[in-house]
Structure formats: structure tokens, C-alpha cells
C-alpha positions as CSV (number, residue, x, y, z in Angstrom):
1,X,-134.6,33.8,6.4
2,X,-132.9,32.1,9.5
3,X,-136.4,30.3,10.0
4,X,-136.6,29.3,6.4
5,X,-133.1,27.8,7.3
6,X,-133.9,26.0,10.2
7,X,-137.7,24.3,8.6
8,X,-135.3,23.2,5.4
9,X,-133.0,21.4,7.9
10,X,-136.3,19.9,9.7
11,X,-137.2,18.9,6.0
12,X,-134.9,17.3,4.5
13,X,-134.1,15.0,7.8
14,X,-130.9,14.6,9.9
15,X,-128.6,16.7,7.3
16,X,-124.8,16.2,8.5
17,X,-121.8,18.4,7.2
18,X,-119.9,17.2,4.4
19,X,-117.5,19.7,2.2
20,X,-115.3,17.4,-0.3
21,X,-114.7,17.8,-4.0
22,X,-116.6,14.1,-5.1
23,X,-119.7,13.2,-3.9
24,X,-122.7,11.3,-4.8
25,X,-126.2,12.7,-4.8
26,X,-129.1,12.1,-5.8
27,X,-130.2,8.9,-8.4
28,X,-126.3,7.6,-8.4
29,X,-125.4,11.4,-9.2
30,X,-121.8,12.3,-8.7
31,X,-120.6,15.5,-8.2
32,X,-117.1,16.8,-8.8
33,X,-115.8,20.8,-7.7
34,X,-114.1,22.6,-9.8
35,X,-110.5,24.0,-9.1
36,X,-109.1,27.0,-10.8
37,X,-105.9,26.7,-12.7
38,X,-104.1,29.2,-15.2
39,X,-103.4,27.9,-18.7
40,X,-101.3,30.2,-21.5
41,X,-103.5,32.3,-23.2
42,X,-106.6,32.4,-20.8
43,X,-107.3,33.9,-17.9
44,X,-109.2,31.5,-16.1
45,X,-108.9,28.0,-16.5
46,X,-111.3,25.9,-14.5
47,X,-109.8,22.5,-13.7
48,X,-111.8,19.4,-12.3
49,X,-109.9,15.7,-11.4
50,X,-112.5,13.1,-12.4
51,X,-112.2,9.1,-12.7
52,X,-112.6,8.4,-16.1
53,X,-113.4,4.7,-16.0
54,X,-115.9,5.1,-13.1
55,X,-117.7,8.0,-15.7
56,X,-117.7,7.2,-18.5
57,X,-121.3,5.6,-18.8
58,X,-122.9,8.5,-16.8
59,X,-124.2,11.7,-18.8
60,X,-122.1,14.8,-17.8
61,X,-123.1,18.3,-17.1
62,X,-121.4,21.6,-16.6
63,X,-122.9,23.8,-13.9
64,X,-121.8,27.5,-14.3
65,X,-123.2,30.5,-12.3
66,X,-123.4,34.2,-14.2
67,X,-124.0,37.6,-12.3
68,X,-125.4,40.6,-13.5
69,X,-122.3,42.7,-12.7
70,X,-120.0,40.3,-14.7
71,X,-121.8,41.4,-17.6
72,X,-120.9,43.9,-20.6
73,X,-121.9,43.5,-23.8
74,X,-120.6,45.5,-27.3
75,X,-124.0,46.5,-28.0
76,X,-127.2,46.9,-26.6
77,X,-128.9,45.4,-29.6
78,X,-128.0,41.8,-28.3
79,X,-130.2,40.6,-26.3
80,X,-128.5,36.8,-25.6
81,X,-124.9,36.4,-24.6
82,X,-123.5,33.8,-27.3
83,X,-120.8,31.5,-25.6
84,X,-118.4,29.1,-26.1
85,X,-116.9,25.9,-24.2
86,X,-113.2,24.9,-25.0
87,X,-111.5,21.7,-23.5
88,X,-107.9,22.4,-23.2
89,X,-105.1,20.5,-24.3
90,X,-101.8,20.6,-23.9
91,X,-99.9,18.5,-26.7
92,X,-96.5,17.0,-26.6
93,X,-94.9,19.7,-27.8
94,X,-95.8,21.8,-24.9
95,X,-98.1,23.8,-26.8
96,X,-102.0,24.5,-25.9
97,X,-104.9,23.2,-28.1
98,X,-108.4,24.1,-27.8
99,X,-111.4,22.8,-28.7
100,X,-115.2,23.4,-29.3
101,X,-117.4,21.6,-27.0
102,X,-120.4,23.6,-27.5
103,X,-121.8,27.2,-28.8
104,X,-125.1,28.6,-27.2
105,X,-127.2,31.5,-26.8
106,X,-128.6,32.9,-23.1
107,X,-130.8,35.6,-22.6
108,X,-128.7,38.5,-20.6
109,X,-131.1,39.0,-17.9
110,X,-130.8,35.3,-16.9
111,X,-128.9,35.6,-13.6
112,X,-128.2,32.5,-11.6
113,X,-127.3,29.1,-11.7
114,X,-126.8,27.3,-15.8
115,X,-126.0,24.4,-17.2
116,X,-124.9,22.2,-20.3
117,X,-124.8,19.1,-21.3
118,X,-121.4,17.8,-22.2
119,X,-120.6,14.6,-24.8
120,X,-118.7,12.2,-22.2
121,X,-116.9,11.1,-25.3
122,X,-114.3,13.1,-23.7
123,X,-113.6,10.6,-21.2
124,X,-111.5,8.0,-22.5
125,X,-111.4,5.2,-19.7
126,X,-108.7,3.6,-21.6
127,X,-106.1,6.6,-21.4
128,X,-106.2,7.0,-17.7
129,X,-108.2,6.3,-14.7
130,X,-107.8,9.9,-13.2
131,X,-108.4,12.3,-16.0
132,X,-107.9,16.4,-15.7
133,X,-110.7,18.5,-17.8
134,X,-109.8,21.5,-18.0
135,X,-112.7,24.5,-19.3
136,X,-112.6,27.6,-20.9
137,X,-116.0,29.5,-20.4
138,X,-116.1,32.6,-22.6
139,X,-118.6,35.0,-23.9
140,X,-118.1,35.7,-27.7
141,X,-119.8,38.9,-27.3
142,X,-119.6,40.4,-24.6
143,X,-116.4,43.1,-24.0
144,X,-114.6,41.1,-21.2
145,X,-114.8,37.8,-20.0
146,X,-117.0,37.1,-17.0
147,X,-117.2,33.2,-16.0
148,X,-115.4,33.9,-13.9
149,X,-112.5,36.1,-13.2
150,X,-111.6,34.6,-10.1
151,X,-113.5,31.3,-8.5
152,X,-114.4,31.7,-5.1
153,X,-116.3,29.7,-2.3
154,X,-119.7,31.1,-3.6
155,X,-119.6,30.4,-7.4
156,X,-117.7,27.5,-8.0
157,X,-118.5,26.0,-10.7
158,X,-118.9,22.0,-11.2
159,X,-119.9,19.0,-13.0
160,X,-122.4,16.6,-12.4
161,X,-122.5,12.9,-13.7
162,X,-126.0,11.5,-13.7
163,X,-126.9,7.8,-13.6
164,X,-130.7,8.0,-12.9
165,X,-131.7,5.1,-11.0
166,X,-135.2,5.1,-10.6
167,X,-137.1,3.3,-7.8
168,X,-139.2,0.7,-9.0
169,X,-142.5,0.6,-7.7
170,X,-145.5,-1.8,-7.8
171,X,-148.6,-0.4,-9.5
172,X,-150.6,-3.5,-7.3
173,X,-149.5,-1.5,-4.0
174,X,-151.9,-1.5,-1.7
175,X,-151.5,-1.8,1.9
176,X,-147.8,0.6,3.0
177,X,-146.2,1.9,-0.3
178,X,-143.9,4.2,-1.2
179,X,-145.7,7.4,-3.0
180,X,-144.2,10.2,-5.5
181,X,-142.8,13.5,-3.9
182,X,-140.2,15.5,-6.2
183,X,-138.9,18.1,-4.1
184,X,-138.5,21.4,-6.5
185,X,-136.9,24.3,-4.4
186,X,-137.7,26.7,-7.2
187,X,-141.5,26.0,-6.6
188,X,-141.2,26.2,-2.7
189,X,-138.7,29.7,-3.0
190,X,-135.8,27.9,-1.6
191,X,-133.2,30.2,-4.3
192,X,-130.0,29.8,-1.7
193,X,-130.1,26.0,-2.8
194,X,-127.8,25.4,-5.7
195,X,-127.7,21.8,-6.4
196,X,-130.4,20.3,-7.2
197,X,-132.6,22.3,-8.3
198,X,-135.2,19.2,-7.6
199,X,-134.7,15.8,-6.0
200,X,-137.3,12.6,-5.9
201,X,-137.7,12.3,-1.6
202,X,-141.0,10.3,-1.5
203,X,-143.2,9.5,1.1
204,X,-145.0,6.1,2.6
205,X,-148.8,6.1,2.8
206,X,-151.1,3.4,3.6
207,X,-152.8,0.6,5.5
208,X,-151.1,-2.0,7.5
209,X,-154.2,-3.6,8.2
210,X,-153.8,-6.7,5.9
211,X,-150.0,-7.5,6.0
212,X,-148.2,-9.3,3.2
213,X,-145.5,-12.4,4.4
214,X,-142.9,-9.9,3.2
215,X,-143.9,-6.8,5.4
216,X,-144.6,-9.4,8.4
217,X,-140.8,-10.0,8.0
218,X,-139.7,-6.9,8.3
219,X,-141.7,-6.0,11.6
220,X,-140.2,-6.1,14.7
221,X,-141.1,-8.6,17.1
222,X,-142.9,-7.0,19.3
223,X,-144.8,-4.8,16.7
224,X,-145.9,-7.8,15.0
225,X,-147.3,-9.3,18.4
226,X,-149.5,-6.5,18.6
227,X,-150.6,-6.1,15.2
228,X,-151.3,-9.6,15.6
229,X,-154.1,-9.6,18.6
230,X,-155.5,-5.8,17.6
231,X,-156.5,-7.5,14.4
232,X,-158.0,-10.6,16.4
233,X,-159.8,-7.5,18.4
234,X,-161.0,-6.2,15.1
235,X,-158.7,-3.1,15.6
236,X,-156.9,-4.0,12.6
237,X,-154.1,-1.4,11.4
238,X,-154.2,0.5,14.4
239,X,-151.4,-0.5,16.6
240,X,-148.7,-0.4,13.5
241,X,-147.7,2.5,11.3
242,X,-146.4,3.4,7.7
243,X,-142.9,4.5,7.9
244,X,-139.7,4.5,5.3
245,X,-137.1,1.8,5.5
246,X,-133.9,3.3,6.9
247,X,-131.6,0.6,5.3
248,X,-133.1,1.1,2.0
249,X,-132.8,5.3,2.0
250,X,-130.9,6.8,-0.6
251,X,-128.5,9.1,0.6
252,X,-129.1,12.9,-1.5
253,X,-126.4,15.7,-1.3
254,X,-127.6,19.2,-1.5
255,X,-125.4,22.1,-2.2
256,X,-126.8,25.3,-0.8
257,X,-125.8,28.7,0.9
258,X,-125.7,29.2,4.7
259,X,-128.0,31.7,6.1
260,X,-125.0,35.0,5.8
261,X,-122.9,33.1,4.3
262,X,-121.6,32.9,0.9
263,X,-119.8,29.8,1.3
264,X,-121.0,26.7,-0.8
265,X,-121.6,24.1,1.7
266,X,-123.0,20.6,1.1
267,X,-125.9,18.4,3.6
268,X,-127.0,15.1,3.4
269,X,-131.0,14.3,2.7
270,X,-132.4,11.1,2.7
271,X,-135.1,9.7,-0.3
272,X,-137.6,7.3,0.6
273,X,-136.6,4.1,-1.6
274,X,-138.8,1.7,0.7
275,X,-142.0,1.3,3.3
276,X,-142.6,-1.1,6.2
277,X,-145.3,-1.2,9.1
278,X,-144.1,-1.1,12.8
């Protein structure tokens, strides 16, 4: 496992520490921790801070995580756990108010990582800029409630708000391009990776035989002195190489479990967003 650890921090390229409650990740992504908080009436409030004017464009999911020990249900005829998302309220009069945000079915024996899609119609960016959500997660049929009791480092649930920003690629590409690779850590076994599930890193492939004017411009001097009298040697393309753009990487924060640890830690990836030759 410790080598698995070590060839994912090769991977993913000069990873550096960073535990806060916002961050972004990848595709304009923002990510927002959850802290508990107790509310009258329920057990287990989960609590996030978000900026409601900055958000309220970006689609919002919840992330919740369910063990197979948090589970009973009445009867061993159901085979899905039916739950329910409340926002909470509390009114002028001091009193609580909940409401419905959604009602769905999950197969019991679906451990792990979950998540829903949540209406940012509850995001009013005209009410405040610092808005406090706070969640109720409970099972309608199950005999206690299990989402979860108390929120530690390892299950700590949070939102995500996702403003995909695509890379826009030439389909006339071809001398040093930027190529399609989607990172999926379910596919590659990588389960102590919580967030995401998959991220778009990319690649650069191809010739720098035949430069254009604009990847001339981006070539170092001296690499472009070179290139310039192999090709008159008719070694075209072999004194330069394919490589990303560092000022035009996209920084992408994983959340994943240390090796031992079960302590929810976030690193910093980098996605290809742009190719030159040096």
C-alpha cells in the first residue's frame, strides 16, 4: 500500500499539503468542509459557511459517506435505505423550520462515498454574501440515524460547486498538442481517494518538427537556436521536445487518505491545459 502511495505522488506531480475548509479543484470546482453543529430537534446538524454571491451560478453537490456499521434497518424486506435532505431554518421567532430538499432511494450494501445534487436556488446572493447551510441527513427507514452521529477527520462530509471549464482544443492540431487523459481512480484501484472520483490531467504528444510562429514564441532562446540548425541538418524535431506549459496548468485538489491514516488530507495535482516544444 505504502508503494501505491508513493507512485500516486510520483503521478499526479509535485503534490504540496494544503488542509483548509475552501478550495478550488478541478474545472473551477470549489470545495467547501463541512462543520458539525447541533440544532433543536436533531442530533447532528452539519453546518458549511459558503459565499453566496461567488456560488450562486455554479451547480452544487452534497458529498456524504455511509458505513456498513451505521446501518439498521426495521425490516429485512427493504432492500434501499430511503432518505431525506432538510435545510434548516431558524425563523424570527426563534423557532426551527425544515425543509425538503430531496427524497432518494440507495441500495443498502452501497458503502462508500455518495452524492446529490442540490437546486442552488438556495443561495440567495442578494440576502448575504456569507451564507450558513445547514443539513439534516436522515434515513426514513432505517431504526437510528446514521449520517453521521459524530463527524470526524475521516468522514466529513462536503459540498462541491462545479463550474466546468473545459479546455478548448484545436481539432487542426498537428505538430505538439495537448491530448485527452481523464484520470478515474476507481478504474486504476485508487479507493483511499475521496474527491474526485475522476479528474481530466492530459498529456502533450507530438512533433515539433514544423513549428508554428506561435510555438516559435514560446521557445526559449537557445532551444530555438538549435531546433533552428538541426532542421537546416535535416534532423528536424530532434533537438526539441513536447512538454506542458507550466503557466497555463490548472491547479487540481485531491482529497484522499494517508497511507494509516484516517485523516482527510488534501494535495495539489496539476492538469495539462497547454503544449510547447523546448
Amino acid at each position: 500500500m505504502y508503494r501505491l502511495v508513493c507512485k500516486l505522488m510520483l503521478f499526479l506531480c509535485a503534490m504540496a499539503a494544503a488542509e483548509k475548509e475552501h478550495f478550488m479543484a478541478e474545472g473551477d470546482t470549489k470545495v467547501v468542509l463541512a462543520k458539525k453543529a447541533r440544532g433543536e430537534g436533531y442530533d447532528e446538524v452539519i453546518q458549511f459557511m459558503v459565499e453566496a454571491d461567488e456560488l450562486a451560478n455554479m451547480e452544487m453537490k452534497f458529498h456524504y459517506h455511509i458505513y456498513p456499521s451505521n446501518i439498521s434497518m426495521h425490516s429485512d424486506e427493504h432492500e434501499n435505505m430511503l432518505l431525506q435532505l432538510l435545510l434548516l431554518k431558524r425563523e424570527k421567532d426563534g423557532s426551527i423550520s425544515a425543509k425538503s430538499l430531496d427524497r432518494f432511494n440507495i441500495p443498502k450494501q452501497l458503502m462508500g462515498w455518495h452524492n446529490r445534487i442540490i437546486s442552488n436556488d438556495i443561495l440567495n446572493p442578494l440576502s448575504s454574501k456569507n451564507l450558513t447551510l445547514n443539513f439534516f441527513l436522515q434515513c426514513l427507514n432505517c431504526d437510528y440515524q446514521i449520517f453521521p452521529q459524530t463527524i470526524t477527520k475521516h468522514n466529513i462530509p462536503f459540498l462541491t460547486f462545479d463550474k466546468r471549464d473545459r479546455v478548448k482544443r484545436s481539432t487542426s492540431c498537428t505538430g505538439c498538442c495537448v491530448q485527452d487523459l481523464v484520470i478515474n481512480f476507481d478504474t486504476i484501484g485508487y479507493d483511499w481517494v475521496a474527491f474526485p472520483r475522476s479528474y481530466r490531467a492530459n498529456y502533450c504528444s507530438g512533433s515539433c518538427a514544423n513549428l508554428s510562429p506561435a510555438q516559435r514564441s514560446m521557445m526559449p532562446t537557445n532551444s530555438l537556436a538549435i531546433h533552428d540548425m538541426m532542421q537546416s541538418m535535416g534532423r528536424s524535431g530532434q533537438s526539441t521536445c513536447c512538454i506542458s506549459d507550466a503557466k497555463e496548468e490548472t491547479p487540481v485538489k485531491i482529497l484522499y487518505y494517508p497511507f494509516n491514516s484516517q485523516d482527510l488530507t488534501a494535495k495539489i495535482a496539476k492538469a495539462i491545459r497547454a503544449c510547447k516544444c523546448v
